[in-house]
N, C-alpha and C positions, 0 to 999 in steps of 0.2 A: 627550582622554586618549590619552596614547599606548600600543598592544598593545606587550606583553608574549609575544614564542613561549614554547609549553610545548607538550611533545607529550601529544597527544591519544591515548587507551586505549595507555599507556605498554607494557604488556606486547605489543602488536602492531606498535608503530609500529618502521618501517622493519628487518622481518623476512622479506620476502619479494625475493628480488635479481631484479634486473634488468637483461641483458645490457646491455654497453656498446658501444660505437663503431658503425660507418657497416653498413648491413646490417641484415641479423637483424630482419627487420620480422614474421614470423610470431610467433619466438621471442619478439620483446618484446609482440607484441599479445597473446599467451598470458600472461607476466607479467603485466601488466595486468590481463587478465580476474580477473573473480571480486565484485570488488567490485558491477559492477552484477548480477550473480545477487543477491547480496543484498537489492540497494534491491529489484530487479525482484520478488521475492517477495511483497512488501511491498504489490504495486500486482494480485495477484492470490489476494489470503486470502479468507475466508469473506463479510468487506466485501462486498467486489467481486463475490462470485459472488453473494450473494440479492439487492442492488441491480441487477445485471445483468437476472439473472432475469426479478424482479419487474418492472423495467421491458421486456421483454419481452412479457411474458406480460400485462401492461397496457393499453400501448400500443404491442405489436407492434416496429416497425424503428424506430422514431421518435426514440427516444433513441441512437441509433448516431452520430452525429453528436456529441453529448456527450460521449461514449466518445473520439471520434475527438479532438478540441479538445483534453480532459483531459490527454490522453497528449500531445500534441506541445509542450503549454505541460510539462507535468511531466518531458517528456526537456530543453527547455532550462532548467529551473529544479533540475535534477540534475546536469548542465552545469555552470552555475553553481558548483554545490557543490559538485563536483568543484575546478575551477578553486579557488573560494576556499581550499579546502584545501593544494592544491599549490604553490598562490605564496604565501600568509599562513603556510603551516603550524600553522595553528590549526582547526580545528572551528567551523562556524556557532556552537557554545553559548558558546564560549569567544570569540569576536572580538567577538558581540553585550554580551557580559558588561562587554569594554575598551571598547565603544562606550557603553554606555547606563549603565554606572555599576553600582553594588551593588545600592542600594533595587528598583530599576527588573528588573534580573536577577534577582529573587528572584518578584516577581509575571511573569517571562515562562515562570520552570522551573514556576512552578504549575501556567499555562496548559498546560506543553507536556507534564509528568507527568500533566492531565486527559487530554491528546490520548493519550500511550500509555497510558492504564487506559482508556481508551473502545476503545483498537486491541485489548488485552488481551480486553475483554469479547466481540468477534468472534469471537476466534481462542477464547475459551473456550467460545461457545454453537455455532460450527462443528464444533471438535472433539466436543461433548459429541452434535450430531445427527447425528455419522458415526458415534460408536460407539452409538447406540440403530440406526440404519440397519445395520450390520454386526453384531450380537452382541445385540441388541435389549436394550439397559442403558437402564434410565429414563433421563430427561434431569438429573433430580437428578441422581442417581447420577453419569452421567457428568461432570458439572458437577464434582462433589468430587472425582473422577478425574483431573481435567485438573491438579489441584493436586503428581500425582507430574513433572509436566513439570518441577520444578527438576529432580529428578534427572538426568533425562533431558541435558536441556540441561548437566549441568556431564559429563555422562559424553561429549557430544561436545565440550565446550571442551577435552577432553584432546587430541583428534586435532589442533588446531590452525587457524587459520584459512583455510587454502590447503584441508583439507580438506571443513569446510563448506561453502565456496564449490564445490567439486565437488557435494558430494550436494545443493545447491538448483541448480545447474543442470542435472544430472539428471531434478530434479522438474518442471522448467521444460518441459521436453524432453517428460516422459513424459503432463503435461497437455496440452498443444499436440498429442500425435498423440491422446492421447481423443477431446481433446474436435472436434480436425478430423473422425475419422472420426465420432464421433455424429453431428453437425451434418450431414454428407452425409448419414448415413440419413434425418435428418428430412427432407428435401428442402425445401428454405427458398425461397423467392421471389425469385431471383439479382435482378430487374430492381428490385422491391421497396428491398433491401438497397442497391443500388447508391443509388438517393434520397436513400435515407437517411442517408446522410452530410453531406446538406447541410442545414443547419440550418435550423429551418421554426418560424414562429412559434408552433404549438400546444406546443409542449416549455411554454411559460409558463402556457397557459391550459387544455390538457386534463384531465379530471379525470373518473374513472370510479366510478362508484357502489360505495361497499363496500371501494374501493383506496386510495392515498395518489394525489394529483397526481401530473401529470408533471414538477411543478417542486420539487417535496421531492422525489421520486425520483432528478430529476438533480441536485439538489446534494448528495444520498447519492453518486450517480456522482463526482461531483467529489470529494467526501469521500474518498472507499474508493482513486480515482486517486493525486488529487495529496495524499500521504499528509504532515503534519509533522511525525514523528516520522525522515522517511526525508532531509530536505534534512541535516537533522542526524547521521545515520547514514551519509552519503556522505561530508560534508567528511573526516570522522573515517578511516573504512575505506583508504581511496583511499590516508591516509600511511601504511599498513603497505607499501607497497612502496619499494623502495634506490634511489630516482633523487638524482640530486645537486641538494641545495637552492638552493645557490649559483649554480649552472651557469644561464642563460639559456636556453639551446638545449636541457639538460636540462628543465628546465620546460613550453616549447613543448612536446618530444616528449613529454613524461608528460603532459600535457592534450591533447594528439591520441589518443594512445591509448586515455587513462580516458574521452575523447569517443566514442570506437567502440565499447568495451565497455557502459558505459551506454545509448547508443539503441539498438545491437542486441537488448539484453535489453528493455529496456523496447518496443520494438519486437515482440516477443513476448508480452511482457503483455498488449499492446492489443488486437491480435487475440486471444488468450487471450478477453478479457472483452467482444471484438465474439461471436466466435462462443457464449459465455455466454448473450446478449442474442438473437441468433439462434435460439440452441436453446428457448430461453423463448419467442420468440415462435411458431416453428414448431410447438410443441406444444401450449400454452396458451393463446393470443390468441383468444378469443373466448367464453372460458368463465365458469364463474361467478367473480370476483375474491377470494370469500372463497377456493377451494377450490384454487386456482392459485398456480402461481411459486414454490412453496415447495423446499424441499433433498427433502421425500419424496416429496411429486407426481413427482420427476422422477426419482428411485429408481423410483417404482412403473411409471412410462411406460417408463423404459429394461428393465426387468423383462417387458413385456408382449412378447412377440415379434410377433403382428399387428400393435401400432404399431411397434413398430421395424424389422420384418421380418430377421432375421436369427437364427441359429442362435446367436449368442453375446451377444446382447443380454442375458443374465443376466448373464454375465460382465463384459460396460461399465457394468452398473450398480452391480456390488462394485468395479470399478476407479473409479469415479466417486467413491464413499464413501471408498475409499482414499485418494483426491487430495486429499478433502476434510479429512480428519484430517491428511494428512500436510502439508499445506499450513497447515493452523493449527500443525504443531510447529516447521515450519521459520520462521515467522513471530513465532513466541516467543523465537527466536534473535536476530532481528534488533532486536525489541522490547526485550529485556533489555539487550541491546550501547547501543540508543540511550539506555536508562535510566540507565546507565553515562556516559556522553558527557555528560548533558543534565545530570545532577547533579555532574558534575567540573568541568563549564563554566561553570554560573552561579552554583552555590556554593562550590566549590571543595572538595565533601564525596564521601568514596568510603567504600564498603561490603561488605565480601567479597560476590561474585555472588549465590552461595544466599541469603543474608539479602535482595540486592535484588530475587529472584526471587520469594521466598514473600513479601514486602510486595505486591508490583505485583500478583502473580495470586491475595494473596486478597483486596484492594482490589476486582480484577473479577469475582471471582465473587460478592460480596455482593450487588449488583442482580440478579444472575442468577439466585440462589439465591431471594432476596423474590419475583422475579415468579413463579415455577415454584411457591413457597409459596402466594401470593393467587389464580394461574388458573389451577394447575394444571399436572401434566403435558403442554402443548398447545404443538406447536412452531411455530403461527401465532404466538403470542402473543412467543415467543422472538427468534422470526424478525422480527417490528415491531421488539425493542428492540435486534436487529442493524442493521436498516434508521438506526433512529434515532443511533446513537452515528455511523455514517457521516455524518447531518447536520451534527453535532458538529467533526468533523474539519471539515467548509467550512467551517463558523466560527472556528474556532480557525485555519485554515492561516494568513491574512493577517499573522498576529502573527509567525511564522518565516516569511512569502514578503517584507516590509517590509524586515527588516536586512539578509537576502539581496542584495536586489535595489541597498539602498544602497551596499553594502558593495564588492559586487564591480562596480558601475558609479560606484564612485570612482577616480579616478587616483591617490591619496595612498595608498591601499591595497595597488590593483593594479599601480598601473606599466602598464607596455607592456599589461598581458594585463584590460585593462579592456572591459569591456560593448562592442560596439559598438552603434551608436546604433537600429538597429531591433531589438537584443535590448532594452534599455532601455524603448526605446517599447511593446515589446507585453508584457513583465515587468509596465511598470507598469499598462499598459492593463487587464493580466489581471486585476491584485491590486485596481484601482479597480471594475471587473466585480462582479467575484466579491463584496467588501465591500457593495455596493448590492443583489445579490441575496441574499447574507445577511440582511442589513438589511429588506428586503422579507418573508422567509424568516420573521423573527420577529415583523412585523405582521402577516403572515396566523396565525400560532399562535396570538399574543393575542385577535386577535379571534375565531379558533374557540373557545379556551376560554373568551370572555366570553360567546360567545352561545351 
């Protein structure tokens, strides 16, 4: 079937100019910027920080390594989406759509509106334990609070996209110096950490009484990383900027650039969610598993000034709560845009924002709301069905990492600007990975729940 262009989120696309001719490499890498704040966001929300955590505070440094892999296959598989974007001028929703047919598009927007209400329910149970953490609002409560984020969100779609892209890489910025400085007061095991990077066969087989595995934890890690909701929110984003479609040498330079800006940022994220994983384990690792890892264990530890030893240790614990709310609203931004994208692409149906805003987030707060009804006000309990929806996400990515990976490592697509042959190889290596530990993933569930 042959694609069809149609520009993707029409009211953004090719709004933001971009210097021309020989030179001006600062100016245009600043053009550029912005779009990977966005995805970068994405790879550090409330996800990311209790699977972090919690795999800390489990198994110590052990899963850093995990962290490490995630993020290097999810900066070239952003890459990727970037590239597809700029040469096809279509959105991963919308090429898959011309590749795979109607019938077939309508069961992959299912899957992939699962993957954003599952992203949704994170960013709803994160937000709702920062503001019990800050203002002590029950978790219901906060829960139904999280519902005023349309608002929210349509009162910064006024500023414009060049602006939001500022205020999430601010945020990017201002977690990166927290959480570096906490992580030095913890004093962490530099020789430790440095191991740990290399990947060690217990990630598969450790498992600690009272905890979840290490191998449902890392593929929460995988989950919460290599997000699908974000290969789809990059193809898209990336064509709000004025480079020339036609131009050759345009294209090269607009894919060197959206290449820079993307692994910077997400370069960021990683260590972001290494030192997450540090701080868990520097402070928890060895304690009781029910009473560890949690978003208020680690409120209450940054609160204690003889653990932390420092004079404003109160302080890094309200700025921690902060990150944490504000990093689920900036995440809702990005959530909603992709909700946009993903439903323009495969079905060809758009919705004024607000109406897509209040379907999606009261979708996620119904699970959130039933478990808070059947065990209560208890943010263990919350914090599991955060853990869990990041599972979700590993299972669900392969179905957007498939057309990706065909699409932009075809030459009838691509032309010149195709896959080369060891991005291919370890694309596909990942997504065959990753599927057989899924796969394994829900044999061991099955048989927990049988027996």
């Amino acid at each position: 079937m042959e694609i069809v262009r149609k520009n993707s989120l029409e009211e953004i696309n090719s709004t933001i100019p971009v210097p021309t001719g020989k030179g001006r490499i600062f100016r245009k890498l600043f053009a550029f910027s912005g779009p990977g704040a966005l995805v970068a966001v994405g790879y550090m929300d409330s996800g990311n920080w209790v699977t972090s955590l919690q795999g800390g505070a489990l198994y110590s440094y052990l899963l850093l390594s995990v962290i490490l892999i995630s993020s290097l296959i999810a900066m070239l598989l952003q890459v990727m989406c970037a590239k597809l974007g700029i040469v096809m001028g279509m959105d991963l929703a919308q090429a898959t759509r011309a590749l795979v047919g109607k019938r077939t598009a309508i069961v992959l927007w299912i899957t992939t509106e699962l993957a954003i209400i599952a992203t949704e329910i994170a960013e709803v149970i994160g937000s709702a334990i920062a503001l019990d953490l800050l203002f002590k609002i029950p978790l219901l409560l906060g829960v139904i609070i999280t519902v005023l984020n349309v608002f929210l969100l349509l009162a910064l779609m006024k500023f414009g996209i060049r602006k939001i892209e500022a205020l999430v890489f601010i945020l990017i910025v201002t977690i990166f110096i927290i959480f570096t400085y906490e992580v030095a007061l913890a004093n962490p095991d530099l020789g430790q950490i440095i191991h740990a990077f290399i990947p060690q066969s217990d990630i598969l087989t450790a498992k600690v009484a009272g905890g979840d595995s290490a191998f449902c934890i890392a593929l929460g890690i995988i989950g919460a990383t290599m997000m699908p909701h974000n290969l789809y929110l990059h193809s898209s984003i990336i064509q709000s900027r004025q480079y020339d479609r036609h131009d050759e040498r345009a294209l090269k330079e607009a894919i060197r650039y959206a290449t820079i800006d993307s692994n910077v940022q997400l370069g960021f994220s990683c260590i972001i969610n290494c030192l997450l994983l540090i701080l868990g384990a520097a402070l928890f690792f060895g304690k009781n598993p029910e009473d560890i890892g949690r978003f208020a264990q680690l409120y209450e530890v940054l609160q204690n000034h003889t653990m932390v030893g420092t004079i404003t240790s109160s302080t890094l614990a309200t700025l921690f709560a902060v990150a944490l709310l504000a990093s689920g609203q900036n995440a809702t931004i990005t959530g909603t845009l992709t909700g946009q994208i993903v439903m323009e692409g495969f079905i060809s149906f758009r919705m004024p924002v607000w109406q897509r805003r209040m379907i999606t987030r009261l979708l996620a707060i119904t699970p959130v709301v039933a478990c808070i009804y059947y065990w209560g006000n208890k943010g263990d309990v919350v914090e599991k069905l955060l853990v869990y929806t990041q599972v979700f996400l590993s299972i669900a990515l392969p179905i957007s990492m498939v057309p990706l990976l065909y699409l932009t490592s075809s030459k009838k697509h691509m032309g010149k600007f195709v896959n080369c042959i060891p991005f291919v190889i370890i694309g596909w290596l990942a997504t065959a990975v990753l599927i057989v530990l899924n796969f394994q993933l829900i044999i061991e569930t099955v048989q927990l729940l049988l027996n």
